[in-house]
DRENDO-1510 file (C-alpha; in Angstrom, 1 decimal, always signed):
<recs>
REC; n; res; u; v; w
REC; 1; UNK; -8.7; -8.8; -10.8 .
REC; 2; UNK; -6.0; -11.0; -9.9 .
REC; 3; UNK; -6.5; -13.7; -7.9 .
REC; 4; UNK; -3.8; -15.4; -5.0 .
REC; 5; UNK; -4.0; -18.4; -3.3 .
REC; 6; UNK; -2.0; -17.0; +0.1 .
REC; 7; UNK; -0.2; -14.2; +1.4 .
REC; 8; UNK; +3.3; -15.6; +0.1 .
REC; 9; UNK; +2.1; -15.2; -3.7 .
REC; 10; UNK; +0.7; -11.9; -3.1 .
REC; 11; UNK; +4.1; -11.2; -1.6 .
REC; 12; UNK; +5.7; -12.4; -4.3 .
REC; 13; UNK; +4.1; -10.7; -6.7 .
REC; 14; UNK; +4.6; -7.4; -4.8 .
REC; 15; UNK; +8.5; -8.3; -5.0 .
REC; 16; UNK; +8.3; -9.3; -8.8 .
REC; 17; UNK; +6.1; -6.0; -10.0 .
REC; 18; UNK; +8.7; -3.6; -8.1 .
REC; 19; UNK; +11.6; -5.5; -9.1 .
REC; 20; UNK; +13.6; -2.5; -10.2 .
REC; 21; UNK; +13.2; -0.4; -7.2 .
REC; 22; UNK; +16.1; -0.8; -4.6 .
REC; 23; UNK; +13.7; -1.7; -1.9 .
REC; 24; UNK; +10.8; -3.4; -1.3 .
REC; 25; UNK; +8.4; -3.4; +1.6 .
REC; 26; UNK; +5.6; -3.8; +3.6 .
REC; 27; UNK; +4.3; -2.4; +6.3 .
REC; 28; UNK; +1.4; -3.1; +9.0 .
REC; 29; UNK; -0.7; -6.0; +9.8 .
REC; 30; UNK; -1.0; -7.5; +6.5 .
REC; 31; UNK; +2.6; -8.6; +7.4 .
REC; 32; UNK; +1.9; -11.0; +10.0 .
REC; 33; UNK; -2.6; -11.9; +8.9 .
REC; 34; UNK; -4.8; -10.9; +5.4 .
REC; 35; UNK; -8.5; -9.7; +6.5 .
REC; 36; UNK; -11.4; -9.3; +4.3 .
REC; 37; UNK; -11.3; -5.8; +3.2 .
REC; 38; UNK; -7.7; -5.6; +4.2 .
REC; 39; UNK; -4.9; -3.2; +2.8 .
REC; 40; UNK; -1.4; -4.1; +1.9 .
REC; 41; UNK; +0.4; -0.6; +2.3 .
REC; 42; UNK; +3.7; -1.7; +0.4 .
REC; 43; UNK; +6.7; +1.1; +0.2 .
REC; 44; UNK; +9.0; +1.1; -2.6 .
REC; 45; UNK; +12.8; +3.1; -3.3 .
REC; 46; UNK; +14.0; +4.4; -6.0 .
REC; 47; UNK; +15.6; +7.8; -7.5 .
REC; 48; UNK; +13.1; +7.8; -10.4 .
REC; 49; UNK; +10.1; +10.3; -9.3 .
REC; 50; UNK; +7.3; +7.7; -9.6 .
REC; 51; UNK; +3.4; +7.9; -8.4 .
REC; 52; UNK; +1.7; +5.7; -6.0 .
REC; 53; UNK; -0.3; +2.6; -7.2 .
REC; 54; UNK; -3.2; +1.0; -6.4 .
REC; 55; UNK; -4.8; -2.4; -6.9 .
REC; 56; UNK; -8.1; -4.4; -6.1 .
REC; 57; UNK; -7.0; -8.4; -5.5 .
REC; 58; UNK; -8.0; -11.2; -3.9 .
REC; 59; UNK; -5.9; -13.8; -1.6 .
REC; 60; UNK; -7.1; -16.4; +0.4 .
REC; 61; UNK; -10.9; -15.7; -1.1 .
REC; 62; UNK; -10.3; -11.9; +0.6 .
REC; 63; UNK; -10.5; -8.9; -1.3 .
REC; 64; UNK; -7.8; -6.9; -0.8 .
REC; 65; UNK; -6.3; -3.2; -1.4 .
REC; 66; UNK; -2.7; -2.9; -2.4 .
REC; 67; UNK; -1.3; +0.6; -2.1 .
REC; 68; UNK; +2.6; +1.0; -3.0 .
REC; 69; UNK; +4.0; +4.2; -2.5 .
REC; 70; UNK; +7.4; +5.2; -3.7 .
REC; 71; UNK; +9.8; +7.1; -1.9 .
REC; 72; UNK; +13.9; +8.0; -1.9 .
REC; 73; UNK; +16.1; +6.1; -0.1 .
REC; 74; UNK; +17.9; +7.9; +2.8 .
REC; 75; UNK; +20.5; +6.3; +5.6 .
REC; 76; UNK; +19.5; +3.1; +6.3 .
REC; 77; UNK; +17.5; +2.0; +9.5 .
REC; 78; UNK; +19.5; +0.0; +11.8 .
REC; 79; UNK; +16.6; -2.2; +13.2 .
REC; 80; UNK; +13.6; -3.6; +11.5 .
REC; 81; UNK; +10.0; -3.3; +13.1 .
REC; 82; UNK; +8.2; -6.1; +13.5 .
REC; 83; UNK; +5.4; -5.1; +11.5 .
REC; 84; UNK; +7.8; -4.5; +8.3 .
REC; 85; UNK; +8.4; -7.1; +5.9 .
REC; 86; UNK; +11.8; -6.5; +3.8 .
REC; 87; UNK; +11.1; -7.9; +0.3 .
REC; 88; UNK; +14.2; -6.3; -1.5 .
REC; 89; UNK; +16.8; -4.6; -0.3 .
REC; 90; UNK; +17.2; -2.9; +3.3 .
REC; 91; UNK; +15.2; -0.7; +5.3 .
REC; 92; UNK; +16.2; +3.0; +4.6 .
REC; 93; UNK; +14.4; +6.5; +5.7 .
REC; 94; UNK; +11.7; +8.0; +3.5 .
REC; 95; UNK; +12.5; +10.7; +1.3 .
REC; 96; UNK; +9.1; +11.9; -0.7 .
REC; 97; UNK; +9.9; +10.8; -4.4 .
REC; 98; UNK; +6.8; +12.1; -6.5 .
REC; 99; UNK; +5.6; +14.8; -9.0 .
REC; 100; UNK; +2.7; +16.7; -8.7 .
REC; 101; UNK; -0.5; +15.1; -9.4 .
REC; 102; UNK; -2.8; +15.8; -12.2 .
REC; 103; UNK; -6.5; +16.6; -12.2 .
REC; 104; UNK; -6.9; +12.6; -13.1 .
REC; 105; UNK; -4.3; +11.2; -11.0 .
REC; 106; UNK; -5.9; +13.2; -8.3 .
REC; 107; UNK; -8.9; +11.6; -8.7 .
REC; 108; UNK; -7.6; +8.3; -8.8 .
REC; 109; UNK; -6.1; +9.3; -5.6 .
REC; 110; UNK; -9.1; +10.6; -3.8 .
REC; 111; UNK; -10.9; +6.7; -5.1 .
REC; 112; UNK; -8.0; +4.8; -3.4 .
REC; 113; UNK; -8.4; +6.7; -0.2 .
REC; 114; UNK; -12.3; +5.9; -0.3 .
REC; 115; UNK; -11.8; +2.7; -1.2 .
REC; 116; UNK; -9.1; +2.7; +2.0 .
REC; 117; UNK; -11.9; +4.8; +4.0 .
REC; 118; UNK; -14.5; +2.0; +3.0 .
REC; 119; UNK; -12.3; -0.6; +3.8 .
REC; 120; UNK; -11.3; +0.5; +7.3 .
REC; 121; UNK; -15.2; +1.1; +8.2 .
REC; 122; UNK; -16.0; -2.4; +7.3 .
REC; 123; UNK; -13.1; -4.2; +9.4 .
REC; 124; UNK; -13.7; -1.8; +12.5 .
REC; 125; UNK; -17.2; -0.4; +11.8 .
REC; 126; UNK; -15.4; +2.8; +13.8 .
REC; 127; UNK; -18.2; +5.8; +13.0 .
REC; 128; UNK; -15.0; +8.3; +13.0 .
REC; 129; UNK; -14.3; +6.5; +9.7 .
REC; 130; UNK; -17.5; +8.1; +8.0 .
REC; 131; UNK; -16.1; +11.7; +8.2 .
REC; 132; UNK; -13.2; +10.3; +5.7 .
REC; 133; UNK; -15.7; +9.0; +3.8 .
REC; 134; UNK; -18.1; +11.4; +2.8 .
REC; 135; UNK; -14.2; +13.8; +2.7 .
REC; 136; UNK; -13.6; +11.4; -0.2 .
REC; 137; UNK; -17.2; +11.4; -1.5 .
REC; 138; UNK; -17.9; +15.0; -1.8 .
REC; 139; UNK; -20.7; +15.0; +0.0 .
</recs>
């Protein structure tokens, strides 16, 4: 698991591990603080068909989900919301830009959104979250 001293290295790694994509960003509150059991939803554009990844770090002694989901660049957004951080590039309109899954790749799929689903309950304890949960458990 990699390890990060702050939120600027994890950034910076985010920036360096998508450096071929035309744009770089993320989204939500991980943008302005990092919480234990956080999630850095990070969106990245390109033409090439690509799946989403996912990865289990820690920053600032937090342990962290990364999810980076790729997308097609449409017209580009004239304003940036607060909660978006640009790493690369600008700030265009999502076009979906993946191929179907497999049986595996669903699986890893269904385990991120768990992990997400876990995550969520832990920083909220919101019950609501359970339903997700046992969606993702196959209970």
């Amino acid at each position: 698991m990699r390890e990060f001293k702050d939120k600027e290295e994890v950034f910076e790694y985010i920036r360096e591990k998508y450096s071929n994509a035309d744009s770089v960003l993320v989204k939500g509150s991980s943008v302005k603080d990092l919480v234990d059991f956080g999630d850095i939803d990070v969106e990245f554009y390109q033409d090439k068909p690509a799946k989403p990844e996912y990865e289990l770090v820690l920053a600032e002694g937090k342990l962290l989900l990364i999810s980076a989901y790729p997308y097609k660049a449409g017209k580009q957004k004239k304003d940036v919301p607060e909660n978006v951080l640009l790493l690369k590039g600008n700030y265009p309109e999502q076009i979906e830009n993946q191929e179907e899954y497999t049986p595996s790749e669903r699986k890893l799929r269904d385990n991120q959104m768990l992990i997400d689903m876990l995550f969520k309950y832990m920083r909220t304890k919101d019950k609501k979250c359970i339903k997700s949960i046992e969606k993702y458990l196959k209970i």
